[in-house]
N, C-alpha and C positions, 0 to 999 in steps of 0.2 A: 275625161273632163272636156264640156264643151263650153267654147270661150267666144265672145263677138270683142273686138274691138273698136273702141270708134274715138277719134284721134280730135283735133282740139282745130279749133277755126284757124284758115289761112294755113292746113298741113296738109297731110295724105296720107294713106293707108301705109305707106310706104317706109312712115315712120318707126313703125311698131317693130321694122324689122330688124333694130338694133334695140330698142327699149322694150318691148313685151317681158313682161314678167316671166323668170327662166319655168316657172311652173305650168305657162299656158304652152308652152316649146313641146311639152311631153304628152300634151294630148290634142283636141280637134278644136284649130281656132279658125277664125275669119277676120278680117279686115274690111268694116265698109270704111266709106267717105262718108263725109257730108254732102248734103243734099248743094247742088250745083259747084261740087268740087271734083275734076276729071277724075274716073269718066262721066258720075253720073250728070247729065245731064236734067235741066227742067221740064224740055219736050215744049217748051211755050208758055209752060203752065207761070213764068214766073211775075206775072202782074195776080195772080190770085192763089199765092201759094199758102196753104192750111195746114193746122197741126193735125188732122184729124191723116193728109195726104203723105207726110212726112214717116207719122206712125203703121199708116199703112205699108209703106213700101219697104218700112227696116222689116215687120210681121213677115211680110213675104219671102225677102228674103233668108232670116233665120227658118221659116216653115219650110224652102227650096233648100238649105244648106244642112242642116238639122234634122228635116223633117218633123217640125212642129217640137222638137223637144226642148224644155229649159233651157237656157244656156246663162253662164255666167256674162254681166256685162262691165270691160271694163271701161269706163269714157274719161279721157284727160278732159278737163275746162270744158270746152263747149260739149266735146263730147258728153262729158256728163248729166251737163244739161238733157241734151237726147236719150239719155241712159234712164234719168230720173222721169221723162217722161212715157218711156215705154216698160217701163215698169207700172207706173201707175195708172194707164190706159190697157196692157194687155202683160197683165197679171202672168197668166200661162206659160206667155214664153220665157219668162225670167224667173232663177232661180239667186242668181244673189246681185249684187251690183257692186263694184270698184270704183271710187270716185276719186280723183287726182286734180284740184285746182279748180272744183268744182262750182256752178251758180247754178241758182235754181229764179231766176229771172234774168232776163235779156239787156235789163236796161240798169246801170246804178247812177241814182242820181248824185251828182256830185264828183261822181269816181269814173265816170264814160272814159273808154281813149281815145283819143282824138279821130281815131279813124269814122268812130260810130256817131260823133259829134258831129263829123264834116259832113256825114250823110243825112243830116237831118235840117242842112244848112238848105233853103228854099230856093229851085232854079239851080245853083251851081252845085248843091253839095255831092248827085251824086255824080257827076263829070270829075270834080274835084278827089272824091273818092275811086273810082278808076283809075287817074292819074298816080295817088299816091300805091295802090293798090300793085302798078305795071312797073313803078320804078321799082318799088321793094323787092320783087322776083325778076328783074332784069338782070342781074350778075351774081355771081355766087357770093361779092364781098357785102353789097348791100342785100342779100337775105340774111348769109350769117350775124352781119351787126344787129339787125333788127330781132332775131332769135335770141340776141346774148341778152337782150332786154328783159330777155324770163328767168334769165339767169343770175341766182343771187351774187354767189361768190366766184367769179369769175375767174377764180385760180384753181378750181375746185377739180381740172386735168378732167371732166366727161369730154371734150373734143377728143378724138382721137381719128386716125385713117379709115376708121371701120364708119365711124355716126358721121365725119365730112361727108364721106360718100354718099351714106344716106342720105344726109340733111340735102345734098344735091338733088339723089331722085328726087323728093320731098318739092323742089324747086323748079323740076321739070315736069313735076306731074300737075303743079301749079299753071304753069305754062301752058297746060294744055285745055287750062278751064275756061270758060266764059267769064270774065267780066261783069256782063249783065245778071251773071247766075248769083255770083256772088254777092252782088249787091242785091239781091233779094231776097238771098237766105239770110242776110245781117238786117233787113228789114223785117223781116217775119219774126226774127227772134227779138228784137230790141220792143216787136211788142207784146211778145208771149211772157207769161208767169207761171212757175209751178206752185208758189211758194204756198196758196192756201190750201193746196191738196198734197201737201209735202205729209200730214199725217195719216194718208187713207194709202201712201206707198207701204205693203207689210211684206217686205221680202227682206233678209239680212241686207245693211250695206255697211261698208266699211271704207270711211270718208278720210283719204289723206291729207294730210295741208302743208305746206310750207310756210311756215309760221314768217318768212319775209316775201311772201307772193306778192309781187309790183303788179301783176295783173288783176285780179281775183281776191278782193279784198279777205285777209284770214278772218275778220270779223263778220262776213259774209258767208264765210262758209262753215262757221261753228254754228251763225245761225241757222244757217243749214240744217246740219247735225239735229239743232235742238229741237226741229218737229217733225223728224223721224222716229217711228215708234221703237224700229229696230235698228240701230246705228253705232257703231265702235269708230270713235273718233282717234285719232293721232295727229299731234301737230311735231312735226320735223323742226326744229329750231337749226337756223344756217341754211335754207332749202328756200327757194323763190317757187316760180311758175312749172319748175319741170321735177317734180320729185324723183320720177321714174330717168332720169338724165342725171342729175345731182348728187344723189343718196341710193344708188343703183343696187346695192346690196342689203341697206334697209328696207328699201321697196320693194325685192323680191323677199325678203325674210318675213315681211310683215303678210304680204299676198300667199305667200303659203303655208303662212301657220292660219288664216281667218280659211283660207278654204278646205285643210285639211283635217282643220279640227275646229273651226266654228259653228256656220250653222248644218254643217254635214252630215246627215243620220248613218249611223253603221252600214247600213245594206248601198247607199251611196258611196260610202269611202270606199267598199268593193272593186267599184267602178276604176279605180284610176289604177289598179296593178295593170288593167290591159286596154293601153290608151288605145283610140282609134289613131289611125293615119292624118296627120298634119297637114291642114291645107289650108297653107296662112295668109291669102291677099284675095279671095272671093269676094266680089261685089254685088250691090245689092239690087233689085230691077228701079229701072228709071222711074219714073212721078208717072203714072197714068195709063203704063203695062197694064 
């Protein structure tokens, strides 16, 4: 089985290596980032960043990782966004799609969070956004609070020794990104859409939701759901922003029965008695390679 991960705005790849679904563990995954989140960097390119440059560089690197084969994608929240739109640009290299908290537009009007608000505010907003941006990953206790905000039920014991640590790399690899990078991949997305071309996507996908998502409107992502041709919806009741954190064994149960018996033909289900070799945190080439 081959897997791409791609992790949710203001994270890392680094996340997946406590939340990955135990199903992608046993065969060949990858971890990118987000575009201008360490390492990859912009190269310059971030005054004129395109979705045409974005979709390029995920293609390349599944085509170098891969070698041009299908792969399953699965993308938390932003990620999914990226998920939904390289599926629908470059058909070939996707074979099904996982979506976790997912949008299919950049921008909701009325529901924005303050962060993508303040960026839009004329002259200060994105100084203003930097600021809030540096304090939030400045210590480990102001990342975790700001984290727990995806988090419905706060008693729900996913913290543990193993996800702190993580969620720290998660915070140091934040550390090591640009700033200006960031703020311009929140501007490219805040003005991209997929949503009219959400029915020309024809690959299975299977759209999870937390039916109390404080980020990610659930109402937005059923819509979602609704103009996809091929789509198995689930909404998690008790479950916010992070289903794959919250409901960890629903999430895996649910991710390995759609890939092992949903849109899977016989002579593929073959395929996973002899997994390839695991290589979980490759990244993708920079903007312009």
């Amino acid at each position: 089985m081959k897997t791409v991960l791609i992790h949710g705005m203001v994270m890392a790849p680094t996340f997946w290596s406590c939340f990955a679904p135990s199903i992608v563990r046993e065969g060949c995954a990858a971890a990118y980032p987000l575009p201008g989140h360490s390492p990859w960097t912009l190269d310059g390119l971030s005054g004129a960043l395109e979705t045409t440059d974005i979709i390029n560089a995920y293609a390349q690197a599944i085509e170098r990782d891969f070698g041009g084969e299908p792969v399953t994608l699965i993308g938390h929240s932003t990620g999914g966004f990226v998920s939904l739109l390289l599926a629908r640009h470059r058909p070939d290299l996707v074979s099904n799609v996982i979506l976790m908290g997912a949008f299919a537009c950049g921008r909701f009007v009325g529901q924005e969070r303050l962060a993508a608000r303040i960026l839009r505010l004329p002259l200060l907003g994105r100084l203003l956004f930097i600021r809030l941006f540096t304090r939030w990953i400045a210590t480990r206790d102001t990342f975790r609070w700001g984290s727990l905000e995806c988090v419905f039920d706060k008693t729900v014991g996913w913290e543990t020794d193993e996800t702190i640590a993580a969620m720290e790399q998660v915070r140091e690899h934040l550390m090591k990104s640009q700033a200006d990078d960031i703020v311009a991949f929140v501007s490219w997305m805040s003005q991209t859409s997929i949503i009219d071309e959400l029915a020309l996507i024809d690959v299975p996908v299977l759209n999870i939701i937390g039916a109390r998502d404080a980020i990610v409107s659930p109402s937005h992502q059923i819509h979602l759901s609704g103009r996809l041709p091929r789509v198995q919806t689930v909404i998690l009741d008790r479950v916010g922003h992070l289903p794959m954190a919250e409901a960890r064994e629903k999430v895996d149960q649910l991710i390995g029965t759609f890939l092992l018996f949903g849109p899977l033909t016989s002579s593929r289900k073959s395929d996973l008695t002899t997994p390839a070799t695991p290589e979980p945190f490759r990244l993708p080439l920079p903007l312009g390679s």
